[in-house]
C-alpha positions in Angstrom: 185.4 218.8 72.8 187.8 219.3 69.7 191.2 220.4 69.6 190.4 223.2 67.4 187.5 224.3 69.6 189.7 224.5 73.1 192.8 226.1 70.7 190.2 229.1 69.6 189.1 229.0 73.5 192.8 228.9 74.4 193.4 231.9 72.7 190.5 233.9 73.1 191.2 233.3 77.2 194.5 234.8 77.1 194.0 237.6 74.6 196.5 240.2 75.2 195.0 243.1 72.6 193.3 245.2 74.9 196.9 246.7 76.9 195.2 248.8 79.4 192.8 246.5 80.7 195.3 243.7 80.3 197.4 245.6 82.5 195.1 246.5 85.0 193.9 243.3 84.8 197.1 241.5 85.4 197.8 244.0 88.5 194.4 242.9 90.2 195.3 239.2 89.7 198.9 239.4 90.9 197.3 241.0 94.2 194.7 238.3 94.6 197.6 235.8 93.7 199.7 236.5 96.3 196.6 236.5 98.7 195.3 233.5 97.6 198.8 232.2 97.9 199.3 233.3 101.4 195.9 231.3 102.2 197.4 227.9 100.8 200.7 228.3 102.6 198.3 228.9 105.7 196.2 226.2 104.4 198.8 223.6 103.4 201.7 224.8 104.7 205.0 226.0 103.6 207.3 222.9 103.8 208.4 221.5 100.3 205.1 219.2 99.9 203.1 222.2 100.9 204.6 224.6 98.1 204.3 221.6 95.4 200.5 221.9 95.9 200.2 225.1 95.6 202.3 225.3 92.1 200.3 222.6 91.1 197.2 224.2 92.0 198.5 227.4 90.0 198.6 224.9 87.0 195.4 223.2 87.5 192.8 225.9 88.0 193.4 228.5 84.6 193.2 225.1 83.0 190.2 224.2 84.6 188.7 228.0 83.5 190.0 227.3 79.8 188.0 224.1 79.8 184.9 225.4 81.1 185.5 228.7 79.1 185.3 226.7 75.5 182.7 224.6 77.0 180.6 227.4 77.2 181.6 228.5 74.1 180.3 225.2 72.5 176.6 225.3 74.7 176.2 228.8 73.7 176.9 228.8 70.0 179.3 232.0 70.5 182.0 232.8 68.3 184.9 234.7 69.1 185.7 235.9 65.8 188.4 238.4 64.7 188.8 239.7 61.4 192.2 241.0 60.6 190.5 243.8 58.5 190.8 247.5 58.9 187.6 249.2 59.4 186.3 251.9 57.3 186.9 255.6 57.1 183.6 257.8 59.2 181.8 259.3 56.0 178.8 261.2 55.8 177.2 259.4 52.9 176.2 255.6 53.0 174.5 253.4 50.5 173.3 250.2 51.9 171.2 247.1 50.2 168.6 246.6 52.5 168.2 243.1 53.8 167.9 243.1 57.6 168.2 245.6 60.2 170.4 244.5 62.2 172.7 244.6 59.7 172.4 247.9 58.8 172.7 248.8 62.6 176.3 247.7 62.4 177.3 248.8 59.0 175.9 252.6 60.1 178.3 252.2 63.3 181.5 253.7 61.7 179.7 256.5 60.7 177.2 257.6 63.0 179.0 260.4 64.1 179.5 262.8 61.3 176.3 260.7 58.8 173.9 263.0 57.1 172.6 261.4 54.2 171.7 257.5 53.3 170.2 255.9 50.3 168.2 252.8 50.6 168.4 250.2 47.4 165.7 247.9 48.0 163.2 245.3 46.7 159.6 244.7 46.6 160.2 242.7 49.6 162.4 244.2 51.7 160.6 247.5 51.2 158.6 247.1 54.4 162.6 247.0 56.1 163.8 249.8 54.1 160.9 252.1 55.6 161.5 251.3 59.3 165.6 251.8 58.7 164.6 255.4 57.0 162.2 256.6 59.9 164.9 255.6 62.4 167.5 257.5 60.6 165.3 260.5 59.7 164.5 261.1 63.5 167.7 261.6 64.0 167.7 264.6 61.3 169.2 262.3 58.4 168.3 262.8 54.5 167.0 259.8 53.8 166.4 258.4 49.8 164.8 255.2 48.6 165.4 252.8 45.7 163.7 250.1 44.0 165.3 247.1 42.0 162.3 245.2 41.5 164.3 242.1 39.9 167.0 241.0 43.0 168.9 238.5 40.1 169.2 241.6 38.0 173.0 243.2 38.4 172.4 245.8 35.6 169.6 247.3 37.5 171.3 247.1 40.8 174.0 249.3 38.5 171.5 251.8 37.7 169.8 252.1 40.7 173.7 252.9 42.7 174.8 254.8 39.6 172.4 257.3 40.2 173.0 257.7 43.4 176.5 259.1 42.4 175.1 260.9 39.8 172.7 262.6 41.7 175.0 263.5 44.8 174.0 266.6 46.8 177.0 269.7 46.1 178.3 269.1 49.3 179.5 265.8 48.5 181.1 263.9 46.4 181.9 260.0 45.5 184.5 259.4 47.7 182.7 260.9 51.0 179.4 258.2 49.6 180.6 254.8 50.9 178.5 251.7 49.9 178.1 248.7 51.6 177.5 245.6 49.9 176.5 243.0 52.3 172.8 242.5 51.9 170.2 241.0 49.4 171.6 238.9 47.1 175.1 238.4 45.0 174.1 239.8 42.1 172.9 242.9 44.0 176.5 243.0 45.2 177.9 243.1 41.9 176.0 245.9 40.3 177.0 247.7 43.1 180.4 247.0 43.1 180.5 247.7 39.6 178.7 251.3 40.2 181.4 252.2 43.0 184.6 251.2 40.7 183.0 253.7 38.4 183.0 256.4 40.5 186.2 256.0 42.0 183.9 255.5 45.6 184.9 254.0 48.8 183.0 250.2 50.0 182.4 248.3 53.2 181.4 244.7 54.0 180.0 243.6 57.4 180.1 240.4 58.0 178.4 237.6 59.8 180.2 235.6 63.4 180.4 232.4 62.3 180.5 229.0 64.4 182.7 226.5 62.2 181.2 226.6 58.9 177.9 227.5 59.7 177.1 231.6 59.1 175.2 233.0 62.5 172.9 235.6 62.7 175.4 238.2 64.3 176.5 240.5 62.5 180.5 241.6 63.4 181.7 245.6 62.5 182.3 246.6 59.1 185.7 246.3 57.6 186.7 248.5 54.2 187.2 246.9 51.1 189.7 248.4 48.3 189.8 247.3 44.7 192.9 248.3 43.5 193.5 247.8 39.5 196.6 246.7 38.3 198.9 248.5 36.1 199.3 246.3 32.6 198.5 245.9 29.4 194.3 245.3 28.4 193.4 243.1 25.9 192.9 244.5 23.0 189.5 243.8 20.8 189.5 242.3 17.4 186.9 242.7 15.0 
């Protein structure tokens, strides 16, 4: 077992973020403490030796559980992954490149409470993807809108396809309540799409993938926004 591997166990063991349960948590193990501890001093006695066992007891078993927890971590392939991202605002308009559904099961999260409308950009072959995604979202009374690229290497018509999109927005919407997310098919269908949302002044997502090491998995984590600000300066100016 690494050093890094029992340091990410380490940490993920002792995690303090969620208060309330952490609290609760910590009340319900001070009680069994003291209970457990009454046992020993029953067990071993309450003399100086006695009370040296049981502190070094107290060391020696949430050591034990960090071992076994980061060994568990290592069989199982799990990552415990936090992204220090913030996640994106609920809208009721999502574009989303169709690659796999699972994906798009996370990116929709944020949103599922107040989502009525979501456009499809697709290709040839993940059509077949893109039409089980839009009958799951129109049986839950969504307005659902498909849209072929039929080159995935082609950014322009990834730019066309998004473009209209925002062109073609119902009246009760408008670019910045249409966020896209840019996670699936390839990078160049990320670009044109990136491009088409910096045009219309339109708000983006990214979910990504839990990793183990270096090595992408197939679990996808929740969406986090993504915010291209321009800076203020000079442009270079064209010469003939």
């Amino acid at each position: 077992m690494t050093r890094v591997a029992f340091s990410r166990a380490f940490r993920a063991f002792f995690t303090t973020e969620a208060v309330a349960a952490f609290v609760v948590g910590a009340v319900g193990v001070a009680v069994l403490g003291n209970a457990v501890s009454d046992l020993l001093k029953k067990w071993l006695g309450d003399d100086t030796p006695g009370l040296l066992q049981v502190a070094g007891l107290a060391v020696v078993v949430p050591v034990a559980c960090v071992i076994l927890f980061a060994w568990f971590l290592a069989r199982t392939g799990r990552s415990v992954a936090k992204l220090d991202k913030q996640p994106p605002a609920a809208c009721p308009g999502l574009i989303f490149l169709v690659g796999r559904a699972e994906v798009f099961e996370k990116a929709v999260g944020p949103h599922e409470s107040v989502l009525r409308h979501v456009w499809l950009v697709h290709s040839p072959e993940s059509f077949p993807e893109a039409e089980r995604i839009a009958a799951g979202q129109r049986a839950k009374g969504r307005h659902v809108s498909l849209s072929a690229v039929a080159d995935v290497h082609d950014p322009d018509g990834f730019l066309r396809a998004v473009r209209g999109v925002y062109a073609g927005l119902p009246t009760d919407l408008d670019p910045g309540q249409v966020i896209a997310d840019y996670t699936g098919m390839t990078a160049h269908a990320s670009v044109g799409l990136t491009l088409a949302c910096l045009e219309a002044g339109a708000p983006m997502q990214y979910t990504p993938q839990a990793t183990r090491g270096l090595v992408p998995g197939t679990e996808s984590l929740q969406p986090f926004r993504v915010m291209i600000r321009e800076v203020p300066g000079p442009r270079p100016s064209s010469r003939a």
